[in-house]
C-alpha positions in Angstrom: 19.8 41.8 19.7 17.5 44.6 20.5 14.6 44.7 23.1 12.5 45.5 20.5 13.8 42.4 18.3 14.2 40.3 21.2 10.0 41.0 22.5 9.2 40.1 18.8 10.8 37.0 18.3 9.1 36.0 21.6 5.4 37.4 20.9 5.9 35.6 17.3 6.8 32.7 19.1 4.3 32.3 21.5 1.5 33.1 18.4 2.7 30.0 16.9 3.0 28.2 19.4 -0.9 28.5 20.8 -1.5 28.1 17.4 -0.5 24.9 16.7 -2.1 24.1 20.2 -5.1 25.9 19.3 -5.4 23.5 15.9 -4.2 20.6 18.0 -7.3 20.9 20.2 -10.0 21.8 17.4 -8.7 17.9 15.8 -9.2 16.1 18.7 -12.4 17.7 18.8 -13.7 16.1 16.0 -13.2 12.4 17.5 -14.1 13.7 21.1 -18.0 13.1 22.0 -18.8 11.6 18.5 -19.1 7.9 19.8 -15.7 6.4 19.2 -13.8 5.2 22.6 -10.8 7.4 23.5 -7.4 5.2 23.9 -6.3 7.0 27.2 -2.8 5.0 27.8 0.4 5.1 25.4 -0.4 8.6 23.9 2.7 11.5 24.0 2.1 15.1 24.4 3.6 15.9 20.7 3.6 12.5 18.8 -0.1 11.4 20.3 -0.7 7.8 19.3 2.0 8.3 16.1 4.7 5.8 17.3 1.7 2.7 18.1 1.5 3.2 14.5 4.7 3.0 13.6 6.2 0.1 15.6 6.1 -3.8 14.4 3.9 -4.5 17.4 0.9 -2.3 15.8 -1.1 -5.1 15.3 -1.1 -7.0 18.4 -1.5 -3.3 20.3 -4.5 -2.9 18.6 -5.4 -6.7 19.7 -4.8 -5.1 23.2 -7.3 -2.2 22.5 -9.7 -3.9 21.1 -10.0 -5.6 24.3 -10.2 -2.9 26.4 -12.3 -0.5 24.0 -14.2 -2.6 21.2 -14.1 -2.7 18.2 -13.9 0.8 17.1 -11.6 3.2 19.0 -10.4 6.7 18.4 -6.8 8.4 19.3 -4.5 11.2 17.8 -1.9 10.6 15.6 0.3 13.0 15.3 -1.9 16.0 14.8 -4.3 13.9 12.9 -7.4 12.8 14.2 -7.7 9.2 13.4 -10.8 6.4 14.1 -9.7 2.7 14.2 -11.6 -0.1 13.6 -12.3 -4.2 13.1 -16.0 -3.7 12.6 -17.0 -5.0 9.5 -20.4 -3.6 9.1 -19.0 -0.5 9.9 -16.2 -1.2 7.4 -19.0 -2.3 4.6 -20.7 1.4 5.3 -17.4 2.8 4.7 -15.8 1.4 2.0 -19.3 0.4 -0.1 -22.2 2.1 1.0 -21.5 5.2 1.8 -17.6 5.1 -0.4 -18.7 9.2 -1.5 -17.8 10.4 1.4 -14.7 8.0 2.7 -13.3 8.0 -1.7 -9.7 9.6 0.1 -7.1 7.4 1.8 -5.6 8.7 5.1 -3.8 11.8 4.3 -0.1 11.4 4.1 1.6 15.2 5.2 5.2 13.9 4.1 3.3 13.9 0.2 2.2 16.6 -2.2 -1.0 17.2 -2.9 -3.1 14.4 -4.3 -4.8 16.5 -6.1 -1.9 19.2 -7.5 1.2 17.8 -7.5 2.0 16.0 -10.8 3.8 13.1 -9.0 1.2 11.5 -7.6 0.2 7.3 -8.8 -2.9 5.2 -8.4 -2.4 4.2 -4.5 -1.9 8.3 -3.5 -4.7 9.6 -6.1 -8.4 10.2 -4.5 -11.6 11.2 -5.8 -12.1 11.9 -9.8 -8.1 11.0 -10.4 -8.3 8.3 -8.6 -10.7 6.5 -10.8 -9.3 8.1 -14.1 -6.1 6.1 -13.0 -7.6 3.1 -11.3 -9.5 3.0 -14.8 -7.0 3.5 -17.4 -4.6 0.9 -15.7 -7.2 -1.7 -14.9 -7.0 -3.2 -18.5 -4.1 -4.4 -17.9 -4.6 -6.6 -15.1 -8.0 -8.3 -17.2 -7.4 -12.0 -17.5 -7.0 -10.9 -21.3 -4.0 -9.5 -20.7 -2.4 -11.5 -18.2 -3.3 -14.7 -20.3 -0.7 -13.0 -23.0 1.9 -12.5 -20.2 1.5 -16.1 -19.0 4.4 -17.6 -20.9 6.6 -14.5 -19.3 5.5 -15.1 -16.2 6.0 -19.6 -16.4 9.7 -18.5 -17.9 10.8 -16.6 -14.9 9.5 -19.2 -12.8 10.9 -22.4 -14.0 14.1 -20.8 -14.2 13.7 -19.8 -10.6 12.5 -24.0 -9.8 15.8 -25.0 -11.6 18.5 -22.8 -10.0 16.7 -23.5 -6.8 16.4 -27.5 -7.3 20.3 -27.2 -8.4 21.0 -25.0 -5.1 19.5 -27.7 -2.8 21.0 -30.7 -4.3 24.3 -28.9 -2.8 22.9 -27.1 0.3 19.4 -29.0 1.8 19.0 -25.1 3.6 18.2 -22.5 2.1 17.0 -18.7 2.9 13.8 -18.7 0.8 12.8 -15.2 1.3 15.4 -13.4 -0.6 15.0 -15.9 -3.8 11.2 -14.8 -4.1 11.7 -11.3 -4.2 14.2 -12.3 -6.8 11.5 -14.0 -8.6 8.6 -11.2 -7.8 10.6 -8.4 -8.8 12.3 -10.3 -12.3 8.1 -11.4 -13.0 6.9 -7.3 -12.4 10.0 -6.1 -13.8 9.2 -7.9 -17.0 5.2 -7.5 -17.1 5.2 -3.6 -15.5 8.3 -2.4 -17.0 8.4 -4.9 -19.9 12.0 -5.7 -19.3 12.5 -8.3 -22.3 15.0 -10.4 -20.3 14.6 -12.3 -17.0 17.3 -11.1 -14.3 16.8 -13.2 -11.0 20.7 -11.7 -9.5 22.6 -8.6 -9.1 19.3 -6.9 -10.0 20.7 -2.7 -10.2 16.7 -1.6 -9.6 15.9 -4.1 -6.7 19.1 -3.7 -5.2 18.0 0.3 -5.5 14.6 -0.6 -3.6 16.0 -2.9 -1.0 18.4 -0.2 -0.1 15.7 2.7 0.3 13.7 0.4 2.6 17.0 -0.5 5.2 17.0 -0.4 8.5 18.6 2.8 8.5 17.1 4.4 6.1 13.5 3.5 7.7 14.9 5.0 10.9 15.8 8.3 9.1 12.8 8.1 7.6 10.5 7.3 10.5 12.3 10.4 12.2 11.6 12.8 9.6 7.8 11.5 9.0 7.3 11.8 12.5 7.9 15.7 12.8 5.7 16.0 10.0 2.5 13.9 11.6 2.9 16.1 14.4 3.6 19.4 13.3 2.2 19.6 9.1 2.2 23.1 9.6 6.4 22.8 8.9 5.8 21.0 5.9 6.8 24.0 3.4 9.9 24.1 5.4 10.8 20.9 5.4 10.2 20.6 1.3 12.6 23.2 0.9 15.1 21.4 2.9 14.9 18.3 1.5 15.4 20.4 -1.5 18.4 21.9 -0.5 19.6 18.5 1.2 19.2 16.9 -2.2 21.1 19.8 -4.5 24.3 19.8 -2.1 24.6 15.6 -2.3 24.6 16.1 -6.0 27.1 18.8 -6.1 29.0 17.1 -3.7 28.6 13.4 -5.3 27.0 12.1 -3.1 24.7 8.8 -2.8 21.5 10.1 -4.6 18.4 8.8 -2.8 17.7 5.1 -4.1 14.3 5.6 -5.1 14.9 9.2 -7.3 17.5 7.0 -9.0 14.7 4.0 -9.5 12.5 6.7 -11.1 15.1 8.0 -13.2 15.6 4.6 -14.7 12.1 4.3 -15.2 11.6 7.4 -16.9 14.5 6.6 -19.1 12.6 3.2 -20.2 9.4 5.4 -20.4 10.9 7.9 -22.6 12.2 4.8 -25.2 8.6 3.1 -25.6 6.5 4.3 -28.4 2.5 4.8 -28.5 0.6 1.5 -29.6 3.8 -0.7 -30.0 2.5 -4.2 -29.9 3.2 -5.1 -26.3 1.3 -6.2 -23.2 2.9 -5.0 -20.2 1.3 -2.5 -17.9 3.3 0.3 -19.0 2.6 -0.3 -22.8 -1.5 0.2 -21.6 -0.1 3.6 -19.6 2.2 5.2 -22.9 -0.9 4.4 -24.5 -3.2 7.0 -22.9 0.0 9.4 -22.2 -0.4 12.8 -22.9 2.6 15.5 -22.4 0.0 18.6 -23.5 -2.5 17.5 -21.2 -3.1 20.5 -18.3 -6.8 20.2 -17.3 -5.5 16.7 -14.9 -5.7 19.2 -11.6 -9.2 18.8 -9.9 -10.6 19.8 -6.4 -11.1 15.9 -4.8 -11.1 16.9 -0.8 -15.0 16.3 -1.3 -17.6 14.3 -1.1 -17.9 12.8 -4.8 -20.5 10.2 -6.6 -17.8 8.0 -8.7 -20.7 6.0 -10.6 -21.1 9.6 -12.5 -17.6 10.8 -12.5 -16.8 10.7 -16.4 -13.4 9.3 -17.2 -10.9 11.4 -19.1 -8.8 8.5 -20.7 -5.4 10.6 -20.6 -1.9 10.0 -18.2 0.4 13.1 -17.5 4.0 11.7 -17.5 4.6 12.2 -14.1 1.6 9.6 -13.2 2.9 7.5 -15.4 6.2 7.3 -13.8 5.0 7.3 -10.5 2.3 4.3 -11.2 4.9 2.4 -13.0 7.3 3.0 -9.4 4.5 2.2 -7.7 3.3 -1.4 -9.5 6.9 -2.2 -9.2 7.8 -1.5 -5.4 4.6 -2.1 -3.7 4.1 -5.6 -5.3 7.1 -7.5 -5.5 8.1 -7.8 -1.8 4.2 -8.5 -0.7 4.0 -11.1 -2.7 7.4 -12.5 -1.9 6.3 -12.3 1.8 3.1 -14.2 0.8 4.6 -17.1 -1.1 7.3 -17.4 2.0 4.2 -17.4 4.4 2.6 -20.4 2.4 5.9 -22.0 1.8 6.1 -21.9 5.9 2.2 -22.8 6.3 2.9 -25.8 4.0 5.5 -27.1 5.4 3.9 -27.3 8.8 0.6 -28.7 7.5 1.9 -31.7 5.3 -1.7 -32.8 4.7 -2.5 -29.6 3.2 0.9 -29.6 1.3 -0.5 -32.7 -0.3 -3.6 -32.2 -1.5 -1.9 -28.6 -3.0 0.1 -31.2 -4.9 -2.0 -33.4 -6.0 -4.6 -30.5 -7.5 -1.4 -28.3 -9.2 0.0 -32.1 -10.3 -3.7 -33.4 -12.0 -3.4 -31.5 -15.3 -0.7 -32.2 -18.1 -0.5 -28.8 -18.5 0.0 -26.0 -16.0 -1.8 -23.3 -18.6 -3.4 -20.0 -17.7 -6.7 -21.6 -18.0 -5.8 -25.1 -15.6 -4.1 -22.3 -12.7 -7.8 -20.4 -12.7 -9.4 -23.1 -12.3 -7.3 -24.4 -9.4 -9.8 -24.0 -6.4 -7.6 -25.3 -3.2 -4.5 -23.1 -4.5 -7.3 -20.3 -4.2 -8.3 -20.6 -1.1 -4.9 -21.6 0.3 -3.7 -17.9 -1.0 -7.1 -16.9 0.7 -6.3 -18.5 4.1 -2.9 -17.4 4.1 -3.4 -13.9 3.4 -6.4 -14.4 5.8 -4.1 -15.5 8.3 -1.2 -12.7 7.3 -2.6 -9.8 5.9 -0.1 -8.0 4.2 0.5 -3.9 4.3 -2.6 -3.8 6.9 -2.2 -0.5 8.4 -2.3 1.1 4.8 -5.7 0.2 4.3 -7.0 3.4 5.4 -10.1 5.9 4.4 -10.7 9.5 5.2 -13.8 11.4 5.7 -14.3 14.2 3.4 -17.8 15.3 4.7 -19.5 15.4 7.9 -21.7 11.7 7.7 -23.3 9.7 10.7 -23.0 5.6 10.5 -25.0 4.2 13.6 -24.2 5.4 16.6 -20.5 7.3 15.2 -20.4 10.6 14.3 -17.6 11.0 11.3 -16.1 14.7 10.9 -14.8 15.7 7.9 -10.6 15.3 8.1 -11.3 12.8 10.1 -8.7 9.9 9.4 -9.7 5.9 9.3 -7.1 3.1 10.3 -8.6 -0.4 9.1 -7.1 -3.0 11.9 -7.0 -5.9 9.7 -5.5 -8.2 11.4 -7.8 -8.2 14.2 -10.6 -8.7 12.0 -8.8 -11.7 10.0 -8.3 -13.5 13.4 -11.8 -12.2 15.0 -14.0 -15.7 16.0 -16.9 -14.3 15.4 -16.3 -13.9 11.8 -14.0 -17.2 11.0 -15.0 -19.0 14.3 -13.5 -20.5 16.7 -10.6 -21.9 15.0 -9.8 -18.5 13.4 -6.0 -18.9 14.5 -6.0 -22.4 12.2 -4.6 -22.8 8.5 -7.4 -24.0 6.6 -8.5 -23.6 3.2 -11.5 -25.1 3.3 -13.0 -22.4 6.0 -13.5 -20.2 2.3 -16.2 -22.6 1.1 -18.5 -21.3 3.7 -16.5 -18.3 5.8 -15.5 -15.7 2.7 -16.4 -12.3 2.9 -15.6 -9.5 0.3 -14.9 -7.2 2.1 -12.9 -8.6 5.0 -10.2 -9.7 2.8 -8.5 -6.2 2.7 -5.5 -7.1 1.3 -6.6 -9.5 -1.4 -7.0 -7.0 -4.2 -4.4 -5.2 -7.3 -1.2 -6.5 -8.9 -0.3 -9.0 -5.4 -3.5 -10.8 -6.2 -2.9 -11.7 -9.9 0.7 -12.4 -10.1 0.1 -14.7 -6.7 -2.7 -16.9 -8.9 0.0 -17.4 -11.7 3.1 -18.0 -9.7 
């Protein structure tokens, strides 16, 4: 290699190297001086705070920062200037009074675009798409609609009640766990996708699901997503190749990725379903606002925007579709198979509790749609023990997309927000002093909307009928 060559690749070097230092510094910037605490221990040069984040202890580190900063502290992650917090006055500005400016959840560098890539469903929308989604999907989670999917719902279940009651009779132990997401993903499979038959074993598209989200796979991709958060300005790079990484497994036969080969199946059952058949799954309500001639879905959303006077547009690309249907079907089924084996556990350590569960789901003759909403301990016990186990906590996230003051914090735009959940379930000040106790009845006088993060969507309903 030349001189010449040589000083070039070295000058081009060091450019990009000062400025991704130089962008680095202008981030942490925006959460330096502007009220929020700055975590000083744990931190690495390139990944910042990105690996407290991404560990199983998250919630009990930010227990440990709490304590030392309050409850609202700032750090990097990655290269992304991030603002966490238990506050929930401050939490109430963000996500109701002032929602405008906070509409955007934390931005995700290992995603497209929310706002140009076609591939993008209800959880990773933001802004004007967000609600058109949220909107056009809403329906079918009305009690309307789940009151016609009741009898789906009760026929996966008592088929679930009498394998497992034939299972015990052999085997008094059993690993519960497994058999709800067996149950969770045959009820979504059946009310999302509008499978006609229930499957509860050997289920191809669970298997598919369970396999993306392995140990190993995580670790591959924690890895990737890692280099990512810390350096987005290889993100072009690192599309094309993934790109090139996917074309040589398929020439090559190799194991596609599990969840292209879920949406692949999806779009297959997508492409089958006509307009207004008489059905009342979710995807049914979605092929019924599809539109494949549709272009004008790409909007500007990185800004501050009034969603009382956003006007709908009652169409769905394909792609959204597909992605919304992946979506329903992934993100629900193990949450609420973790929640049912939380107040399984719960239950069976709190026999009194257990028994007056019993005797309100045993007092009617019928277990209809209308006698479950009317069930108020089975409520609250779904209440507590999502109170007490918040599900998905470090994805309820916001992001500031305009400069806005709350109090004494000063919110810059790009700024991202981390909600620490769990800390705020278990704060005393808010449940009191027995916050760390299983008890239902603490929602007679103790609920709060918004401090219930996780107790919202597709989780919520199918957990009141199961």
């Amino acid at each position: 290699m030349s001189i010449v060559a040589l000083s070039a690749v070295l000058i081009s070097t060091v450019v990009i190297i000062c400025s991704v230092l130089y962008s680095r510094y202008l981030a942490k910037c925006s959460i330096t001086g502007r009220g929020f605490p700055l975590v000083k221990e744990g931190g690495e040069l390139l990944y910042g705070h990105l690996k407290t984040t991404n560990c199983q202890s998250t919630p009990w580190i930010f227990a440990e920062y709490r304590k030392r900063y309050g409850k609202t502290f700032a750090f990097m992650q990655g290269a992304f200037p991030t603002v966490v917090t238990s506050d929930i006055n401050l939490i109430e500005e963000i996500c109701l009074k002032k929602f405008s400016y906070f509409h955007s959840r934390m931005a995700d560098p290992t995603s497209g675009n929310p706002d140009q890539s076609c591939n993008v469903h209800m959880f990773a929308a933001r802004g004007q798409r967000w609600k058109r989604i949220r909107s056009l999907t809403s329906p079918a989670l009305s009690n309307k609609n789940l009151k016609l999917l009741y009898p789906t719902i009760e026929d996966s279940v008592n088929r679930w009640m009498n394998e497992l009651s034939r299972d015990v009779l052999k085997n008094p132990d059993q690993e519960i766990h497994r058999r709800f997401q067996n149950l969770t993903f045959d009820v979504i499979a059946r009310c999302c996708l509008g499978r006609s038959e229930s499957c509860q074993h050997n289920d191809a598209n669970l298997e598919l699901i369970l396999k993306k989200f392995s140990g190993t796979k995580m670790w591959r991709k924690l890895t990737f997503n890692s280099l990512l958060w810390s350096l987005p300005q290889l993100k072009r790079i690192f599309a094309l190749g993934t790109l090139i990484w996917d074309s040589t497994c398929s020439l090559l036969g190799l194991p596609a990725d599990p969840m292209g080969t879920f949406s692949s199946n999806i779009e297959q059952i997508v492409e089958k379903r006509e307009k207004f058949d008489v059905r009342h799954d979710f995807l049914q309500f979605m092929k019924n606002v599809e539109d494949n001639e549709w272009s004008e879905w790409k909007s500007s959303n990185d800004v501050r925007i009034e969603m009382a006077t956003t006007r709908i547009v009652k169409k769905l690309i394909p792609e959204e579709l597909i992605s919304t249907a992946r979506f329903m079907s992934t993100a629900g089924f193990d949450t609420t198979a973790n929640t049912l084996t939380y107040i399984t556990f719960l239950l069976s350590c709190h026999p009194e509790i257990q028994e007056k569960l019993r005797a309100e789901v045993s007092s009617p003759t019928e277990i209809s749609f209308e006698a479950v909403q009317s069930m108020q301990y089975l409520h609250w016990t779904l209440a507590e023990t999502l109170r007490l186990f918040p599900h998905a906590s470090l994805l309820q996230s916001r992001r500031c997309v305009q400069d806005s003051v709350i109090g004494n914090y000063e919110f810059k735009r790009g700024v991202n927000i981390m909600f620490d959940t769990w800390s705020l379930h278990h704060d005393p000040e808010t449940w009191g002093t027995d916050a760390e106790i299983f008890r239902p009845e603490r929602t007679i006088v103790g609920w709060i909307s918004f401090a219930i993060l996780s107790w919202d969507g597709i989780r919520h309903h199918i957990l009141k009928l199961i």
